[in-house]
C-alpha positions as CSV (number, residue, x, y, z in Angstrom):
1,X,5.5,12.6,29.2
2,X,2.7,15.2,28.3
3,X,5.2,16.7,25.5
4,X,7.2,14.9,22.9
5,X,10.1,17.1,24.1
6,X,13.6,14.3,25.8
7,X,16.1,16.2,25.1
8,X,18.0,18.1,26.5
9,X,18.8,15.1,29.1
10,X,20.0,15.4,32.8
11,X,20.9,12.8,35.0
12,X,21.9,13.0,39.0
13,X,25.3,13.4,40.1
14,X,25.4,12.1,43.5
15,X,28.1,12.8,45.9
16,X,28.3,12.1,49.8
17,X,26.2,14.2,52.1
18,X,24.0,15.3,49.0
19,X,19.9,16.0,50.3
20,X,18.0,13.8,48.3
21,X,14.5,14.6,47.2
22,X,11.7,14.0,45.4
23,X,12.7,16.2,42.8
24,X,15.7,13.9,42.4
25,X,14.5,10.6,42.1
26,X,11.6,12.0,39.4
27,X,14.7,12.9,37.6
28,X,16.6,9.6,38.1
29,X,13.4,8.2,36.0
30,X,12.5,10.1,33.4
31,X,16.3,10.5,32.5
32,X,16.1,6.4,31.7
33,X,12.5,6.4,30.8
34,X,13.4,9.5,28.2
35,X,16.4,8.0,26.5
36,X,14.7,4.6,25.9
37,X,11.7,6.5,24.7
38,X,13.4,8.7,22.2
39,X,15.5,6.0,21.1
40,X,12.2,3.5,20.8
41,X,10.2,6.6,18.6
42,X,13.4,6.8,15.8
43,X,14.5,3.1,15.2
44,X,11.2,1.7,15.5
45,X,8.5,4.0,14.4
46,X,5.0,4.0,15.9
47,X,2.4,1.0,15.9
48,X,1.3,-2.3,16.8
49,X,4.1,-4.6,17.5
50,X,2.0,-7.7,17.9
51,X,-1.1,-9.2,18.7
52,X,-4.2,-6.6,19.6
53,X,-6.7,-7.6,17.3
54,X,-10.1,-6.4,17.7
55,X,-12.9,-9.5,17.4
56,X,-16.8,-8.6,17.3
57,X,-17.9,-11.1,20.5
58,X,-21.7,-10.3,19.6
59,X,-23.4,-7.7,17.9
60,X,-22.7,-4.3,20.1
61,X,-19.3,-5.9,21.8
62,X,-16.0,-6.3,20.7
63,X,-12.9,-7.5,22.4
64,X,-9.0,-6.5,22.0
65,X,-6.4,-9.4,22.5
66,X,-3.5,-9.5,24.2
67,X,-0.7,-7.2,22.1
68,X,1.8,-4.8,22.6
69,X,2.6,-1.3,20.7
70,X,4.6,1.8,20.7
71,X,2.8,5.0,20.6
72,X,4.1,8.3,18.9
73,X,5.7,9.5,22.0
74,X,7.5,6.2,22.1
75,X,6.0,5.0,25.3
76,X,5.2,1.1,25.3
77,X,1.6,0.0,25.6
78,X,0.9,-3.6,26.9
79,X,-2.4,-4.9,26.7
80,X,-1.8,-8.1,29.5
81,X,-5.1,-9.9,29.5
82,X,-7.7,-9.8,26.8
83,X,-10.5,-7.4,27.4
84,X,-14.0,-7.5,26.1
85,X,-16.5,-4.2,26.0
86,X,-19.7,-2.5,24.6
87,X,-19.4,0.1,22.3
88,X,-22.2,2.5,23.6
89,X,-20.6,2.1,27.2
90,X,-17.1,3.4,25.9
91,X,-15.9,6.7,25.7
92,X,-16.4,9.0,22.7
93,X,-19.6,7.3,21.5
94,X,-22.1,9.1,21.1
95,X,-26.0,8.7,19.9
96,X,-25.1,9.4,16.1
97,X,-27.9,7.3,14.6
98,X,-25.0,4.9,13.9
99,X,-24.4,6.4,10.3
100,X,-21.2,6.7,10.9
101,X,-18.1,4.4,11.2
102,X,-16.6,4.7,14.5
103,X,-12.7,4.0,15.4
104,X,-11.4,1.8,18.3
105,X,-8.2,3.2,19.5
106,X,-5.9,3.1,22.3
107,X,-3.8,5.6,24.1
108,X,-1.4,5.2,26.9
109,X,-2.2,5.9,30.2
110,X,-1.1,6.0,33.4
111,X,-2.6,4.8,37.3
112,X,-1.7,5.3,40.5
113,X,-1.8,2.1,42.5
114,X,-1.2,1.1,46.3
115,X,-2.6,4.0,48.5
116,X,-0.8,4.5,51.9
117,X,-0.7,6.9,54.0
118,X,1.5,10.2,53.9
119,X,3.1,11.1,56.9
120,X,4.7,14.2,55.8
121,X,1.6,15.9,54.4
122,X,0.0,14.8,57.7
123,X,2.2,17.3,59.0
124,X,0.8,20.4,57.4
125,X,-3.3,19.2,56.7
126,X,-5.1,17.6,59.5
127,X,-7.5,15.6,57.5
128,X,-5.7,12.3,56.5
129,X,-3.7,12.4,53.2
130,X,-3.0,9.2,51.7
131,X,-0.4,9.0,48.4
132,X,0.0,6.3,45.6
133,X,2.9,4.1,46.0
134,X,3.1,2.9,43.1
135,X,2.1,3.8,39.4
136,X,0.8,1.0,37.2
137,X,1.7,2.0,33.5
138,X,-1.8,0.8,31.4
139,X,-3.9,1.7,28.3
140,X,-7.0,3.5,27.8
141,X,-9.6,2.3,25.2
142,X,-11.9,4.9,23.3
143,X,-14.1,5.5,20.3
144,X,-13.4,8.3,17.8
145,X,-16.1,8.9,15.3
146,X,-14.2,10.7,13.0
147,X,-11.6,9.2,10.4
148,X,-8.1,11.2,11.0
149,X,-6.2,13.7,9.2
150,X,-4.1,11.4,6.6
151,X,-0.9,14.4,7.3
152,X,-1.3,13.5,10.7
153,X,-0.4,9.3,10.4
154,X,3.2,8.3,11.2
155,X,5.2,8.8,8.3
156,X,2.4,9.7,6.1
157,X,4.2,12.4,3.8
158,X,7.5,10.4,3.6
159,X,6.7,8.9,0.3
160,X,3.5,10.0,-1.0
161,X,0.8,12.8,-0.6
162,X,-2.6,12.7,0.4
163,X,-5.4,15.3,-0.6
164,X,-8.8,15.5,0.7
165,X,-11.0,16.0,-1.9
166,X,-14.0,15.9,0.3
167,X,-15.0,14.7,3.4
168,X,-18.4,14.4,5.5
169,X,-20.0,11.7,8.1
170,X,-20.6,9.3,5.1
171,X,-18.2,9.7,2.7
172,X,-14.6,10.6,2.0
173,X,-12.8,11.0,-1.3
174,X,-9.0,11.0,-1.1
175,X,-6.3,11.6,-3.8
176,X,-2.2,9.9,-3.1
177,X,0.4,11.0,-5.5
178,X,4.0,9.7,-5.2
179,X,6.2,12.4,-3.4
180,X,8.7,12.5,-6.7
181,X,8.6,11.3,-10.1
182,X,11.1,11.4,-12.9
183,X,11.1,13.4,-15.9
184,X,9.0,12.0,-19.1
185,X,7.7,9.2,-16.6
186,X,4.7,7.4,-16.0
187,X,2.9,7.3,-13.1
188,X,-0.9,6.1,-11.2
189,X,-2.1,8.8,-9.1
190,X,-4.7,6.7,-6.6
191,X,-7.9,7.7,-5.8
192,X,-9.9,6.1,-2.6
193,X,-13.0,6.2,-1.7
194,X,-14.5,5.6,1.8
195,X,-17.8,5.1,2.8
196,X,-20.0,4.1,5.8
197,X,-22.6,1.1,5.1
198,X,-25.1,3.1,5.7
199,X,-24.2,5.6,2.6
200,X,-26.1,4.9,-0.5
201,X,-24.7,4.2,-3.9
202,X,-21.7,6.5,-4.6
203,X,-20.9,8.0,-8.3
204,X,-18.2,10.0,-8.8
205,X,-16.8,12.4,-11.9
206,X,-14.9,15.4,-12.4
207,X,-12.5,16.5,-14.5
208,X,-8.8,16.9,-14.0
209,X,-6.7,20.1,-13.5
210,X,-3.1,19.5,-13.8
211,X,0.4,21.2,-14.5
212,X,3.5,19.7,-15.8
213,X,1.3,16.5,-16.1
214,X,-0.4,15.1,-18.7
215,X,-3.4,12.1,-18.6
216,X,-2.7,9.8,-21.4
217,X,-6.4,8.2,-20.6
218,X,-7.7,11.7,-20.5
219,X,-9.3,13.8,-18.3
220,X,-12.6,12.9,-17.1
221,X,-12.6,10.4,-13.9
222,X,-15.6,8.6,-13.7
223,X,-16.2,6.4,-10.4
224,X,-19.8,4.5,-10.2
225,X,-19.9,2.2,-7.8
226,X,-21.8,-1.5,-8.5
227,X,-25.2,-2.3,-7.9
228,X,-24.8,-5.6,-6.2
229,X,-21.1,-4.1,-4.2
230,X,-21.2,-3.9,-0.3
231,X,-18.2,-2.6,0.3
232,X,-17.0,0.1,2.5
233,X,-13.7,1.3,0.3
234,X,-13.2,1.1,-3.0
235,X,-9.7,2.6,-5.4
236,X,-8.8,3.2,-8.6
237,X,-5.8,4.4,-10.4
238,X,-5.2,7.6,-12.4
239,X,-2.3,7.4,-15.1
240,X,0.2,10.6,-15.3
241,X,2.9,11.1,-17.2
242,X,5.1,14.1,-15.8
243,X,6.8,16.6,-18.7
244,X,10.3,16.0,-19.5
245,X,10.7,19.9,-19.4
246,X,13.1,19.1,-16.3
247,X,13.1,19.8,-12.5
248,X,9.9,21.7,-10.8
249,X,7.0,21.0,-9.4
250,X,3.8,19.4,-10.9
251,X,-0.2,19.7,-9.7
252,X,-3.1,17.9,-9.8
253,X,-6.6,18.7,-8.6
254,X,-10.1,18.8,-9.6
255,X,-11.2,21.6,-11.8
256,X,-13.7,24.1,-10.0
257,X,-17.3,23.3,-10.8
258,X,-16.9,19.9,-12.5
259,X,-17.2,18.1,-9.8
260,X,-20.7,15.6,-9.5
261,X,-20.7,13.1,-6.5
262,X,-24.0,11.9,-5.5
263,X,-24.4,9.4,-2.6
264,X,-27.7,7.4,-2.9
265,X,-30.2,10.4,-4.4
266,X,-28.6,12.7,-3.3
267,X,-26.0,15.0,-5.1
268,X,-23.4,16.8,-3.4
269,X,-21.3,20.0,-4.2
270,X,-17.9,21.8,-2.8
271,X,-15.1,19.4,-3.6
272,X,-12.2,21.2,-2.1
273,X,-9.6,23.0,-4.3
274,X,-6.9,21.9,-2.7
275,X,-4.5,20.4,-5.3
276,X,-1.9,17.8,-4.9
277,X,2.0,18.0,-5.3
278,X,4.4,15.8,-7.2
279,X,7.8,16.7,-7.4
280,X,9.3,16.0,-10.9
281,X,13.4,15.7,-10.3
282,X,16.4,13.8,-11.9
283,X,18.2,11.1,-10.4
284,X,17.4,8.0,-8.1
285,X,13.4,8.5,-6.8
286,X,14.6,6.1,-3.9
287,X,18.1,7.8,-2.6
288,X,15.8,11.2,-2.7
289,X,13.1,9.7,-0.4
290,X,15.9,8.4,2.0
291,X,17.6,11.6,2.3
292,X,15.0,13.2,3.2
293,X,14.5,10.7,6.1
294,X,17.9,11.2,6.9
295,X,17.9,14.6,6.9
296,X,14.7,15.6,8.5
297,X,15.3,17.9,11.5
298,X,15.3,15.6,14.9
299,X,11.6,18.1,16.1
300,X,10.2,17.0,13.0
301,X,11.2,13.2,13.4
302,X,9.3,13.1,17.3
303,X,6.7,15.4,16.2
304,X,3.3,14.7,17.6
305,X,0.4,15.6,19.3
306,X,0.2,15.4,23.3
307,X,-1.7,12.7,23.6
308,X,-1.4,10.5,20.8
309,X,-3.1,7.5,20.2
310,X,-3.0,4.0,17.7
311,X,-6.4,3.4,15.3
312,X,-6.8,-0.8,16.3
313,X,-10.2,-1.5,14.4
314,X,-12.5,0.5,11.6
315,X,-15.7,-0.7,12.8
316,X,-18.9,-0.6,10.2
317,X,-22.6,0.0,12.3
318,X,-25.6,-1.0,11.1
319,X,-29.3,0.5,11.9
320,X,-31.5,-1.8,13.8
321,X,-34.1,0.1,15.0
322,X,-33.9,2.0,17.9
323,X,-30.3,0.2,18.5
324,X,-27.5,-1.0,15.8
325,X,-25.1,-4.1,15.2
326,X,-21.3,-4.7,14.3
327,X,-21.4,-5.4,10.9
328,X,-17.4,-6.0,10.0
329,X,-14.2,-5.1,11.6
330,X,-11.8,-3.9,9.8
331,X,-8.2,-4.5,11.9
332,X,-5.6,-1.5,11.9
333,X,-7.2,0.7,9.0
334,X,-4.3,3.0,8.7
335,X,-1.8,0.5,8.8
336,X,0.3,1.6,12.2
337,X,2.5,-1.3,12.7
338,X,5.8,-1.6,14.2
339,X,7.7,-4.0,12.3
340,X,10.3,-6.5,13.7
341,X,13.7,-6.2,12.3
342,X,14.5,-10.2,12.8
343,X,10.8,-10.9,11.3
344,X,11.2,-8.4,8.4
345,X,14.9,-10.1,7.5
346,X,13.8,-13.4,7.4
347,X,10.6,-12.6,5.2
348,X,13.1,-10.9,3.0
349,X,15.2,-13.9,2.7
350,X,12.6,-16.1,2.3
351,X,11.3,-14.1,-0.6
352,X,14.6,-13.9,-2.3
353,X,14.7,-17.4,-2.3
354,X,11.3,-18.0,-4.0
355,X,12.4,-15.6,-6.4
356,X,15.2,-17.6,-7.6
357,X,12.4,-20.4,-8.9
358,X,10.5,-20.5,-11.7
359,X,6.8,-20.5,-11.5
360,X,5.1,-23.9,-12.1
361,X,1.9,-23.9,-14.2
362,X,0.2,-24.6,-17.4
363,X,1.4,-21.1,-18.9
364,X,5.4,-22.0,-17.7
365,X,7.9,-22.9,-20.2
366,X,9.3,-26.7,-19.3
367,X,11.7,-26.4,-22.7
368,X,13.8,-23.9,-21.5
369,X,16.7,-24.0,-18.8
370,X,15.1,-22.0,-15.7
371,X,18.3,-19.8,-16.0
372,X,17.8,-18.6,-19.1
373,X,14.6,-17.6,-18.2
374,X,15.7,-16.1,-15.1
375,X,18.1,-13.6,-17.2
376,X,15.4,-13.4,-19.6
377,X,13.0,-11.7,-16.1
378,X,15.7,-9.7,-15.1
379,X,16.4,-8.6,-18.6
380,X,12.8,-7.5,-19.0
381,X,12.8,-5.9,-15.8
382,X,15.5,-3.9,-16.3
383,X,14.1,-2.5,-19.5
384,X,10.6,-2.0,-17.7
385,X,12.2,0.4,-15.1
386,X,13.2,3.0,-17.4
387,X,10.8,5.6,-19.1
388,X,11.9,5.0,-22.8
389,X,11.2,1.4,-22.3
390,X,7.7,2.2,-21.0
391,X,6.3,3.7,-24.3
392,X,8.0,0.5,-25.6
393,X,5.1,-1.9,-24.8
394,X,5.4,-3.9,-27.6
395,X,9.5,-4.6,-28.1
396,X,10.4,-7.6,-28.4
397,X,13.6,-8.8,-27.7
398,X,15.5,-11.5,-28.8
399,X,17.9,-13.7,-25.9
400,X,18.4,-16.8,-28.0
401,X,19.4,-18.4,-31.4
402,X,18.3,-22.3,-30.8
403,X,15.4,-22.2,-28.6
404,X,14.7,-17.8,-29.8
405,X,12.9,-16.4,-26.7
406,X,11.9,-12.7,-27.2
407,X,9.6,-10.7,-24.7
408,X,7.5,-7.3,-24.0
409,X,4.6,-6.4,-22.3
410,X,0.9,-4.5,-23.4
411,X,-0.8,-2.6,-20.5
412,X,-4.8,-3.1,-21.4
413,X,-7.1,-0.7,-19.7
414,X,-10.3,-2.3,-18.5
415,X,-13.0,0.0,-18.1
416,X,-15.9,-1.7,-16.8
417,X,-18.3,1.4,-16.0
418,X,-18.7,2.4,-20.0
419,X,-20.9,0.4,-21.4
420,X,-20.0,-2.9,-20.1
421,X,-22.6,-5.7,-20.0
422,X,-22.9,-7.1,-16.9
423,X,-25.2,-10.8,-15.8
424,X,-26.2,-11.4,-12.7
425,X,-23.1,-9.1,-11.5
426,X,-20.4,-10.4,-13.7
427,X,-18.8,-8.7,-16.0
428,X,-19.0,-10.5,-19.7
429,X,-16.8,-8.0,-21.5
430,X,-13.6,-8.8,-22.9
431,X,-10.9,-6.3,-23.7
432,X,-8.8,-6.7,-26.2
433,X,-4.9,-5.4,-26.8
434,X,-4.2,-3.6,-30.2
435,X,-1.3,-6.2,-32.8
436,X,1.5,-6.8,-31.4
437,X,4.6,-7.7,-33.4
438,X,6.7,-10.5,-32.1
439,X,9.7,-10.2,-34.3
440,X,10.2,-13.1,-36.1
441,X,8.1,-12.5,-39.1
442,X,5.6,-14.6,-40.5
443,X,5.5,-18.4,-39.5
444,X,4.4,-20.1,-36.0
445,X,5.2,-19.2,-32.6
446,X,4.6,-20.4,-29.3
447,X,3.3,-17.3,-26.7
448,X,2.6,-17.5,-23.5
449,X,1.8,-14.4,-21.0
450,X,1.5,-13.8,-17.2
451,X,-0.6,-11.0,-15.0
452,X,2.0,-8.5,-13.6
453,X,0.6,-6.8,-10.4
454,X,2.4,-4.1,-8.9
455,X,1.9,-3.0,-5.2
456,X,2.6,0.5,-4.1
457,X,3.4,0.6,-0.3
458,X,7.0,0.9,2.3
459,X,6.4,-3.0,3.3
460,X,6.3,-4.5,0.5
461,X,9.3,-2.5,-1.1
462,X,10.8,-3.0,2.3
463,X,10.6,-7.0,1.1
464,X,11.3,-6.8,-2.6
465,X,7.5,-8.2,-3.1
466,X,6.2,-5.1,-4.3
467,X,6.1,-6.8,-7.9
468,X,4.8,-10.4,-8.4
469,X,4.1,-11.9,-12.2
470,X,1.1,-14.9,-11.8
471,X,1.5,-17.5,-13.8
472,X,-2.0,-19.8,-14.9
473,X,-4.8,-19.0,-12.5
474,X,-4.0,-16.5,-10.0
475,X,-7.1,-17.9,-8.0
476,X,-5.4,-20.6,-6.2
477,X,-3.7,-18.3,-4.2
478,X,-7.3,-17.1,-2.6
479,X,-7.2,-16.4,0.8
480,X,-3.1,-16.7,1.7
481,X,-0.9,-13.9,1.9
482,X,0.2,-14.1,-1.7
483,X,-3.9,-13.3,-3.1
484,X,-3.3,-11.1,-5.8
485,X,-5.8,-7.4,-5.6
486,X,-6.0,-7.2,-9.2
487,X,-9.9,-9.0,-10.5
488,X,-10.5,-12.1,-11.3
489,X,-9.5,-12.1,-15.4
490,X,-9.2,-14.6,-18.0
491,X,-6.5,-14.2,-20.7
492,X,-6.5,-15.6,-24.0
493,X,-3.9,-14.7,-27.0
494,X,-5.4,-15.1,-31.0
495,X,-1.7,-15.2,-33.4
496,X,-1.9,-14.3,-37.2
497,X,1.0,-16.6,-38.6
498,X,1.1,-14.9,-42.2
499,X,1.5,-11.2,-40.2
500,X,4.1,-11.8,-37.6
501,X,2.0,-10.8,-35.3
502,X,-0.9,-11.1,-32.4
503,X,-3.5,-10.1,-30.4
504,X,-4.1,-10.8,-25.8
505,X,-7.5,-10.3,-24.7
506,X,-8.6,-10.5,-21.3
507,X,-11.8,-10.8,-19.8
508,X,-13.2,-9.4,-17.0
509,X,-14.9,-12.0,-14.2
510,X,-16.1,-10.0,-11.6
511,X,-17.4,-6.3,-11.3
512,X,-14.0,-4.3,-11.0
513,X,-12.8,-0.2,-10.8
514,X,-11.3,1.0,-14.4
515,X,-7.5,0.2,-14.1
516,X,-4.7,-0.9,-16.3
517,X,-3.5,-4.5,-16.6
518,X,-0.3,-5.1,-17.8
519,X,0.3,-8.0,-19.9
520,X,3.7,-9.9,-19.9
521,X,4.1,-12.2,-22.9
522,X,7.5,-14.2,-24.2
523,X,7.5,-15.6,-27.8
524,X,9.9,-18.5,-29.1
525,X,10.1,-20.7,-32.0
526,X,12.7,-23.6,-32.5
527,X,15.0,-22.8,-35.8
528,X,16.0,-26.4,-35.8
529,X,15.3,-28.9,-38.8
530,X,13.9,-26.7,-41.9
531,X,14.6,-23.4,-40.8
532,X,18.2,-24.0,-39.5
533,X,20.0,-22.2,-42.5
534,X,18.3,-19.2,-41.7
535,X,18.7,-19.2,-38.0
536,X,22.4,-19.5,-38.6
537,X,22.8,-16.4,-40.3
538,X,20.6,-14.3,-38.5
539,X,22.6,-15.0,-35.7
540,X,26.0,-14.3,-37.4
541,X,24.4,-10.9,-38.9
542,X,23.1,-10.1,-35.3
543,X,25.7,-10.3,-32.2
544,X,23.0,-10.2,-29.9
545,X,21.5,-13.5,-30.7
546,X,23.3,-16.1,-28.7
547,X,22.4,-19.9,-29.2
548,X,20.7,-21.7,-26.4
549,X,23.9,-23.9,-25.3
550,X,25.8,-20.7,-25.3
551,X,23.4,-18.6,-23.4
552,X,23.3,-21.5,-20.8
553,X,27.4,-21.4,-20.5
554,X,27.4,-17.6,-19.8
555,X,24.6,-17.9,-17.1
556,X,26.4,-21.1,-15.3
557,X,29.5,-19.4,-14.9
558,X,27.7,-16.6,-13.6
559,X,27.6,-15.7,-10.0
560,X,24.3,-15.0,-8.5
């Protein structure tokens, strides 16, 4: 299998007195091993399936556990035992002062096995011939020092695009825009940064050329990376908002000559030009992406290269002397993993069911019915998935008459590179939202507010837990699988009573990237006792006010 070609396929038809060769069992093989191949490559993608992780065993070793994957060809690869080796003794690494990262990957090979004699090429050579009799399908380990092509991953342009705004031994700066946006909406464009340990400080700024987009932040991106920061990538988010002109394409680049990236003292010029495209369309984002998956041609489905091969481990070097060390290890950089239908429907289930609970916690409401607040979340999801209620940050919306409960969201950019104060390498600025009208005029409320984090990638949309709301402190959730990547913030609300209205502030407790938090709050206030009278008719004069025992009647009788 030196080509990704299987098709078209031929098997044997065998009928009696037919001269069998070797010609003839080859094709009885590769007939099977094509099929199975072909079939492994389009249901199942490319990518570890289990286990293979890389451990540093001592300072210039690592070792790759027992795993198995599917390359792009899809031929299995089974790593059987677990295998420990040097770096410097592997192929592909070479004496590069170990300033670079270097790559473990793996490739499938193949081995003959069993020598024996051949008897009929003894016929026709007179020096002994011996032939393999059997071949032993393995793996081959090797270094690349070079990061790869992001177009050239599985799947890579399927849903998003990635741009290389510049690349060298050290550093790399990418740009990922979603594949296709909707007219009038808003959008993060990311940008990453990768960098060897070895790289000094990096600080990045340019200004933005765009078309069809606007920057509602504007359109200088500045990137400086912390002083007391050891980290090897670092990301940070770009708001867009698309035109709502209609269908076309969009771009967005950097504008020649405003580009300044130094690394350490250095400064560095010739960003490329390259530009990145979004496609602004009506209609359903998600039923585009999938019929373009659908309807890809079957080349460009099993397209890759001859000998293609799976990234396990990012590996960071350091300079010790003459020599270096493993300094960290990062496992599947690129994210190549095969995922297991049976695994990926239970998560799904399981994560459906802990959506149907409400989040325990000092900030959770104990006074109201969890299914009212359950329509209340759906409610407020529903209005934050379309663009009109995106400008509407600060709507509030009333669900019921008894027990009022109205809610909306701020988003509050944090922008920790402009001026922030920072003490001993925490951040000791606070941010603070502009007022924000609750609805029920003047008098006193009770608010509370959640951190909504929202996670851009096929998995967890795969999972429905792209989206997750944390209650209280997010912190308890440190080190599990449900650790939240936005920083480490404090939230605090101040409420004017005689305005209606009222104020979340956040504040910052570690050094983070500029980004946008978005602020969930929900405001209620009981109309029982003195303020009855009123309640009453607001709720006749408004049919969308519902009293709490009605609300709860409507959601019991309906089905989930």
């Amino acid at each position: 299998m030196k080509k990704s070609r299987y098709y078209p396929f031929e098997r044997n038809r065998y009928f009696y007195g037919k001269l069998l060769t070797v010609r003839d069992f080859e094709s009885e093989q590769k007939y099977f091993n094509d099929k199975r191949r072909m079939m492994n490559r389009l249901l199942f993608g490319s990518g570890v399936i289990t286990g293979m992780q890389v451990i540093a065993v001592d300072d210039k070793s690592v070792s790759v556990e027992m795993g198995a994957a599917i390359d792009a060809l899809g031929r299995e690869i089974v790593v059987p035992a677990p295998v420990t080796l040097k770096l410097s003794m592997m192929d592909g690494f070479t004496n590069n002062e170990y300033a670079k990262n270097v790559y473990l990957c793996i490739s499938y090979d193949e081995k003959g096995k069993e020598p024996v004699h051949s008897i009929a090429n003894s016929t026709v050579r007179s020096d002994e011939v011996s032939e393999y009799n059997r071949m032993l399908e393995s793996y081959r380990l090797f270094i690349r020092e070079e990061a790869p092509d992001p177009s050239a991953l599985p799947m890579a342009g399927l849903t998003e695009q990635t741009v290389v705004l510049y690349q060298s031994s050290q550093v790399r700066v990418l740009q990922v825009t979603p594949k296709y946006v909707n007219p009038g909406q808003t959008f993060h464009a990311m940008i990453r940064i990768e960098k060897t340990l070895q790289a000094g400080k990096v600080e990045l700024e340019y200004e933005l050329a765009t078309e069809r987009l606007a920057a509602p932040g504007g359109s200088t991106v500045r990137f400086a990376e912390p002083s007391d920061a050891q980290e090897t990538e670092y990301a940070f988010q770009i708001e867009l908002c698309a035109d709502a002109v209609g269908s076309g394409k969009a771009q967005i680049g950097v504008i020649p000559g405003s580009a300044v990236l130094r690394v350490g003292d250095k400064r560095i010029d010739g960003m490329s030009r390259e530009t990145g495209v979004v496609h602004i369309m009506h209609g359903s984002v998600e039923e585009q992406l999938m019929d373009d998956f659908l309807k890809q041609p079957l080349e460009v489905s099993l397209e890759s290269s001859s000998d293609p091969c799976i990234y396990l481990a990012k590996i960071g070097l350091l300079q010790m002397g003459p020599t270096y060390v493993i300094e960290r290890v990062e496992q599947v950089p690129f994210g190549e993993f095969v995922y297991n239908p049976s695994a990926a429907y239970r998560l799904a289930l399981a994560e459906a069911r802990r959506n149907r609970s409400v989040p325990a916690g000092p900030d959770s409401m104990p006074e109201l019915s969890p299914a009212l607040i359950r329509e209340a979340m759906r409610s407020a999801e529903r209005d934050k998935e379309t663009p009109e209620a995106a400008k509407k940050t600060e709507q509030a919306a009333p669900l019921s008459g008894t027990e009022e409960l109205r809610s909306g969201f701020v988003d509050i950019p944090i922008s920790p590179f402009a001026k922030s104060a920072l003490s001993f390498g925490k951040a000791v600025k606070s941010f603070v939202s502009q007022e924000i009208e609750h609805g029920y005029g003047p008098g006193d409320v009770y608010i509370v507010t959640n951190i909504e984090e929202r996670t851009y990638d096929a998995v967890s949309d795969m999972l429905n837990s792209g989206q997750r709301a944390y209650f209280g402190a997010a912190d308890v959730f440190t080190g599990s699988e449900f650790e939240a990547e936005l920083p480490d913030i404090q939230t605090g609300i101040v409420a004017y009573p005689q305005k209606g209205t009222f104020r979340i502030g956040i504040k910052l407790r570690q050094v983070a990237e500029a980004r946008t938090v978005r602020v969930r709050w929900w405001a209620y206030r009981s109309t029982t006792g003195e303020g009855e009278g009123a309640a009453e008719a607001e709720t006749k004069g408004n049919p969308e006010i519902v009293t709490l025992s009605e609300a709860a009647v409507s959601l019991e009788n309906k089905p989930e």
